[in-house]
FITI-530762 format. One record per residue (C-alpha): residue number from 0; x, y, z negated. Coordinates in Angstrom, 3 decimals. Example, Ala and Ser with C-alpha at 12.3 -4.5 7.8 and 13.67 -1.06 7.14 Angstrom:
(0 (12.300 -4.500 -7.800)) (1 (13.670 -1.060 -7.140)) 
//
This chain:
(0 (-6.144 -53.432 42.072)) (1 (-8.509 -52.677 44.670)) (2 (-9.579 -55.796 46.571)) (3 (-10.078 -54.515 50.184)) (4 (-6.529 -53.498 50.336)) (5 (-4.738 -54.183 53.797)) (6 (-1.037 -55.970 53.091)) (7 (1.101 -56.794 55.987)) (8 (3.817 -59.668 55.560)) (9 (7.594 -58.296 56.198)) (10 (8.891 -61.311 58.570)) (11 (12.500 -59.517 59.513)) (12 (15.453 -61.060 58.114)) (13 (17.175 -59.107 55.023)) (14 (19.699 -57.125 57.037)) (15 (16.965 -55.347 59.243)) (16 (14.690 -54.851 56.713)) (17 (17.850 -52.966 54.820)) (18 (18.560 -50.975 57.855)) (19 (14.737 -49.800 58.011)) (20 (14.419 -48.966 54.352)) (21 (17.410 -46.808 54.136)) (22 (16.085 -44.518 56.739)) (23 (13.435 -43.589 54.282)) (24 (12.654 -40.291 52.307)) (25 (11.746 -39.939 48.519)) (26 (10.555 -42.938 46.240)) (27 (9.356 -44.334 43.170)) (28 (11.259 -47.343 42.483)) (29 (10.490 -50.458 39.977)) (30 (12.439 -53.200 38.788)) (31 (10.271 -55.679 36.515)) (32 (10.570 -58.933 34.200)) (33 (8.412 -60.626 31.999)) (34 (8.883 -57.795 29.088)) (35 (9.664 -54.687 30.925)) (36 (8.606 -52.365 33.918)) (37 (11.602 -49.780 34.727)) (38 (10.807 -47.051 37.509)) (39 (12.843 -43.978 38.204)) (40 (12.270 -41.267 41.099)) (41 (15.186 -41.475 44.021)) (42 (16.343 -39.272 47.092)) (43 (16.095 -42.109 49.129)) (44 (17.264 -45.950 49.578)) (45 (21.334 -46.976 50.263)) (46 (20.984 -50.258 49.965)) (47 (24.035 -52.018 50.764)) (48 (24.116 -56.307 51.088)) (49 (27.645 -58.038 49.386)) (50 (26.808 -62.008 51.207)) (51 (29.767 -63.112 49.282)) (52 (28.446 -61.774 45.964)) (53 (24.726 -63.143 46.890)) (54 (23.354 -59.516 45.711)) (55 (22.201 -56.553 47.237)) (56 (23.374 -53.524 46.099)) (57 (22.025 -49.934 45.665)) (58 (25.108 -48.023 43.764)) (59 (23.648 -44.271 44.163)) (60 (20.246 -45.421 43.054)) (61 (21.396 -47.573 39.953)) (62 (19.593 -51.363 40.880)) (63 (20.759 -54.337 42.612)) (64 (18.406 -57.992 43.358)) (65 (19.407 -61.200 44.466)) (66 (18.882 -62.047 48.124)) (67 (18.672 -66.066 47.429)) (68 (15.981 -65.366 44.675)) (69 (13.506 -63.210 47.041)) (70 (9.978 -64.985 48.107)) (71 (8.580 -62.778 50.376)) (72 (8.494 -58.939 51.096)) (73 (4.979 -57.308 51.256)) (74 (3.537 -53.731 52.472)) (75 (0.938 -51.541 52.058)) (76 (-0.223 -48.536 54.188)) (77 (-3.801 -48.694 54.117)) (78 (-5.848 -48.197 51.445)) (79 (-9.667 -47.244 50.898)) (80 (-8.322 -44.779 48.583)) (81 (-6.106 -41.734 50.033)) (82 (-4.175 -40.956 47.188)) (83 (-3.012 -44.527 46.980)) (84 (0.304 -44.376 48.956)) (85 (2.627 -46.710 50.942)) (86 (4.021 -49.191 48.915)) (87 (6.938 -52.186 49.617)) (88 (7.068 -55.175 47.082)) (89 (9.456 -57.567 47.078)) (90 (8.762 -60.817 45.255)) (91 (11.341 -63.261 43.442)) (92 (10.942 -66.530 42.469)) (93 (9.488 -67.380 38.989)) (94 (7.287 -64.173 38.955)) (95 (6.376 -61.227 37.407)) (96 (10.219 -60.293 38.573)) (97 (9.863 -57.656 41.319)) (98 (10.838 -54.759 43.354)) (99 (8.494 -52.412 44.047)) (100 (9.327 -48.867 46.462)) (101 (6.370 -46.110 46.425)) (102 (7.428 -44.280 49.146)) (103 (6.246 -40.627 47.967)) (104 (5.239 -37.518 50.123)) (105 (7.507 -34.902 51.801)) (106 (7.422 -30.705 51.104)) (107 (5.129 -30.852 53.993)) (108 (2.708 -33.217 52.919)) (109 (2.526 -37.305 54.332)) (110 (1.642 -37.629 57.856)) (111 (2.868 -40.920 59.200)) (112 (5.371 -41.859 57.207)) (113 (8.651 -43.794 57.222)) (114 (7.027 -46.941 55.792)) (115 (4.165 -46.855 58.354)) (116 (7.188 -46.896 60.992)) (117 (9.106 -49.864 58.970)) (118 (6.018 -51.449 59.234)) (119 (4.870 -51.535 62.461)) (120 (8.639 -52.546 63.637)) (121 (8.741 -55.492 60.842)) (122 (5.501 -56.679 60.441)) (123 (3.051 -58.912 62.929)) (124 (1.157 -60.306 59.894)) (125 (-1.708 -58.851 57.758)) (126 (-3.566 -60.448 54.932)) (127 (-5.731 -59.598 52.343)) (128 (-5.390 -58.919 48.385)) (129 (-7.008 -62.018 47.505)) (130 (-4.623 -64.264 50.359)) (131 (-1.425 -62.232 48.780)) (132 (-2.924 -63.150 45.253)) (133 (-3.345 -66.629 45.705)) (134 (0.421 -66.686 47.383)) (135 (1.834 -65.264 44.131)) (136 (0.010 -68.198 42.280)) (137 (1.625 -70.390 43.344)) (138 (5.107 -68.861 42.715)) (139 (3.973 -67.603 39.230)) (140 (6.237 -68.716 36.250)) (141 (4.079 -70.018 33.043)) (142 (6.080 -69.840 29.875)) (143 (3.877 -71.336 27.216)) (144 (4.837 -70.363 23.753)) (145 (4.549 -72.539 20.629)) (146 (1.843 -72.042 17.961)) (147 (4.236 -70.018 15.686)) (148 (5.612 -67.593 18.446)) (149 (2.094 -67.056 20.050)) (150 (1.059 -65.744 17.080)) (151 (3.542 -63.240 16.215)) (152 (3.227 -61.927 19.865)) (153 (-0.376 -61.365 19.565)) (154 (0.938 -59.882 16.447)) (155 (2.879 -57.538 18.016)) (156 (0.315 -56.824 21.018)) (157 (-2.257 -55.865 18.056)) (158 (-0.235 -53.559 15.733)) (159 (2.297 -52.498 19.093)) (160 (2.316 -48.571 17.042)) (161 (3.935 -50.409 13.958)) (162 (7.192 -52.056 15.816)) (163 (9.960 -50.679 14.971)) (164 (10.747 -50.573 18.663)) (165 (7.924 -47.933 19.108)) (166 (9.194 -45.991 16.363)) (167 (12.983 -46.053 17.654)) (168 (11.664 -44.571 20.727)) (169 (9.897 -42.207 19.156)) (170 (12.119 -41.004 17.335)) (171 (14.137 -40.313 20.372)) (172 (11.201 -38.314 21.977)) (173 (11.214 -36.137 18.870)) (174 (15.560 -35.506 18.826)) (175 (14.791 -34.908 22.948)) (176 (17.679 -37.941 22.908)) (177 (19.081 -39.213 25.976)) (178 (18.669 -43.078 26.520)) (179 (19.556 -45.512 28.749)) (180 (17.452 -48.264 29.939)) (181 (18.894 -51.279 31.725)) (182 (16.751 -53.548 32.961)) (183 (18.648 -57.493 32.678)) (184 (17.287 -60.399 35.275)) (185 (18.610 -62.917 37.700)) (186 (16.787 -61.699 40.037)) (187 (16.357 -57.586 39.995)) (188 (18.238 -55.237 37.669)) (189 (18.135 -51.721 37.372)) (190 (19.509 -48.921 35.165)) (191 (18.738 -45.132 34.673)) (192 (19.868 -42.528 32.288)) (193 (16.703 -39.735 31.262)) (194 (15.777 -37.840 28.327)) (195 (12.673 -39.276 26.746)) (196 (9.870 -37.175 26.418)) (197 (6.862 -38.889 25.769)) (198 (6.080 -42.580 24.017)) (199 (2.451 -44.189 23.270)) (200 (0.829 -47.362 23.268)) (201 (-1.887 -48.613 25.532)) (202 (-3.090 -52.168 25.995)) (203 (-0.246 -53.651 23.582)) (204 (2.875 -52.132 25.701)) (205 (4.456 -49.340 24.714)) (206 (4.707 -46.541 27.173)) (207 (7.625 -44.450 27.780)) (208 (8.004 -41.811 30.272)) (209 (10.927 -38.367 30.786)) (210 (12.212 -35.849 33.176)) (211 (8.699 -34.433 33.710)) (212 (7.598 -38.209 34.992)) (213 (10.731 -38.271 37.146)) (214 (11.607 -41.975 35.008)) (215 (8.970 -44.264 32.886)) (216 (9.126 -47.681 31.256)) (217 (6.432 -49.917 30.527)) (218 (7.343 -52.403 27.378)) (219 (4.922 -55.630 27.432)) (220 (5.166 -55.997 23.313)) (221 (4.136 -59.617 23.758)) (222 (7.630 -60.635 25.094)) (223 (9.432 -58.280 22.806)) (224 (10.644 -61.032 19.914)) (225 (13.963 -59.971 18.860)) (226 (15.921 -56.784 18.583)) (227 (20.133 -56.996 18.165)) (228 (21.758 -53.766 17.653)) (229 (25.259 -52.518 17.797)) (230 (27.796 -50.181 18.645)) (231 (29.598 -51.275 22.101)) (232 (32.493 -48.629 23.474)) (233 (32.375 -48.518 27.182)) (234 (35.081 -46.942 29.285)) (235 (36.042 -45.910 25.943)) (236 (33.224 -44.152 25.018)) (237 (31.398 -45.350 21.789)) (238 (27.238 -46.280 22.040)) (239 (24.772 -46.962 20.290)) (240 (23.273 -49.966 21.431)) (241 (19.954 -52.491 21.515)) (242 (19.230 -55.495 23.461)) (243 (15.570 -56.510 23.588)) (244 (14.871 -60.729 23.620)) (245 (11.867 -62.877 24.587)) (246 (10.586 -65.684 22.951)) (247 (13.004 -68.036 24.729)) (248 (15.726 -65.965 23.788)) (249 (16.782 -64.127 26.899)) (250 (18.191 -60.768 26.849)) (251 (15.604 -58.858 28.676)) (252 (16.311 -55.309 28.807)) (253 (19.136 -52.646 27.276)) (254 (18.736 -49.316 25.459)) (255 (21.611 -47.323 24.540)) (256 (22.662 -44.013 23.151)) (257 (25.614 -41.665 23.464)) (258 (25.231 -41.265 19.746)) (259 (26.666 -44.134 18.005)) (260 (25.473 -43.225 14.447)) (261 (22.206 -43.944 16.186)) (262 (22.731 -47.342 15.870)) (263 (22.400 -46.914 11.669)) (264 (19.188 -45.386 12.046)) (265 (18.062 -47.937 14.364)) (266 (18.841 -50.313 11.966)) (267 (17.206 -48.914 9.436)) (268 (13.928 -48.590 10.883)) (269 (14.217 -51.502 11.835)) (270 (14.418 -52.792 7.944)) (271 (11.537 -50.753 7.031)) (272 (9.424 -52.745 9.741)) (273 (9.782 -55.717 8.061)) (274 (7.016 -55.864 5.736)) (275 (4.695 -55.898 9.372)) (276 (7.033 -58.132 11.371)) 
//
């Protein structure tokens, strides 16, 4: 993170900020927990708020956040770096949950751009990286683990190529399978269907990216303690499916397959990864 970034502070209630955002062109959007960061490319925002559910909804796009859990909304439009472009995060309570919008470039190239108009109608506050840094402190949820489950996650940060998880992923790259990821949280959620294309490992997360970088998914292994698969029909359709748990035991993200017998092979790599985990 570059420290001489500019942030401005979003101070418009929810419904204006809604009505901005959905006049805006192409993005990158990211929904994140503790174990997973889920980003997909979209059209363009249709956010929609339900007051009596307590959620705000975006149907077309696949995501939806709670409006009592958000902390603050922040912007970016300058940067000491050009190819660095205008970004909206929204922050919920107990972080690392988030909402993050890269607004991305038109055919013609990015002049001003929609979120350099949001912002200058929204915002009347600017403050540093290190101010917006130390604001997220103090919202930031610690989650100590005991002895025994701290070291099986540095376990699993250390030897992230040998978890079975990798290697059910990989195999999907290989079959070109079709997956979707659902990403499960009080706060934000968001889902997307892609064809997987390419999985690795860097820094102890697995790394999984398809349609030519149109989705990717970013698996912190050190939250990744329990895998429960099944078959699940929906709308009568049999899947193939596999919830991912933290240490505490909360469902933290969804993968599923069209291909129910996938959930046998699963399994079984799953049972050939136990001599490592």
């Amino acid at each position: 993170m570059d420290t001489n970034e500019i942030w401005h502070v979003i101070d418009a209630d929810l419904a204006t900020l809604l009505s901005a955002w959905n006049h805006t062109g192409p993005c990158f959007v990211e929904a994140s927990n503790e174990t997973i960061t889920f980003g997909k490319y979209v059209k363009g925002l249709d956010a929609d708020s339900a007051e009596d559910l307590g959620f705000v909804f975006d149907i077309e796009n696949g995501f939806r956040f709670s409006r009592s859990r958000i902390e603050c909304v922040y912007a970016r439009v300058e940067s000491c770096h050009d190819a660095i472009p205008p970004t909206i995060e929204m922050d919920f309570s107990g972080l690392p949950h988030g909402l993050r919008i890269v607004e991305l470039p038109g055919p013609n190239g990015r002049s001003k751009s929609s979120f350099q108009n949001l912002i200058s109608l929204l915002s009347n506050r600017i403050i540093s990286w290190d101010e917006l840094d130390s604001r997220r402190d103090i919202i930031r949820e610690e989650r100590p683990l005991c002895p025994c489950c701290e070291e099986k996650a540095k376990s699993r940060v250390e030897y992230a190529s040998l978890h079975p998880l990798f290697d059910i992923l990989l195999y999907a790259s290989h079959e070109k399978r079709s997956l979707r990821f659902e990403v499960i949280d009080k706060a934000v959620e968001m889902e997307g269907t892609f064809v997987v294309e390419e999985v690795f490992v860097s820094d102890g997360s697995i790394l999984v990216s398809g349609e030519s970088g149109l989705y990717h998914a970013r698996i912190n292994m050190r939250w990744v303690h329990a895998l429960a698969i099944h078959e699940r029909a929906t709308d009568g359709f049999p899947y193939a499916n596999l919830s991912v748990y933290d240490s505490h035991g909360i469902e933290r993200f969804r993968i599923s397959s069209g291909i129910p017998d996938d959930a046998v092979r699963w399994a079984n790599i799953c049972e050939e990864a136990k001599r490592y985990f």
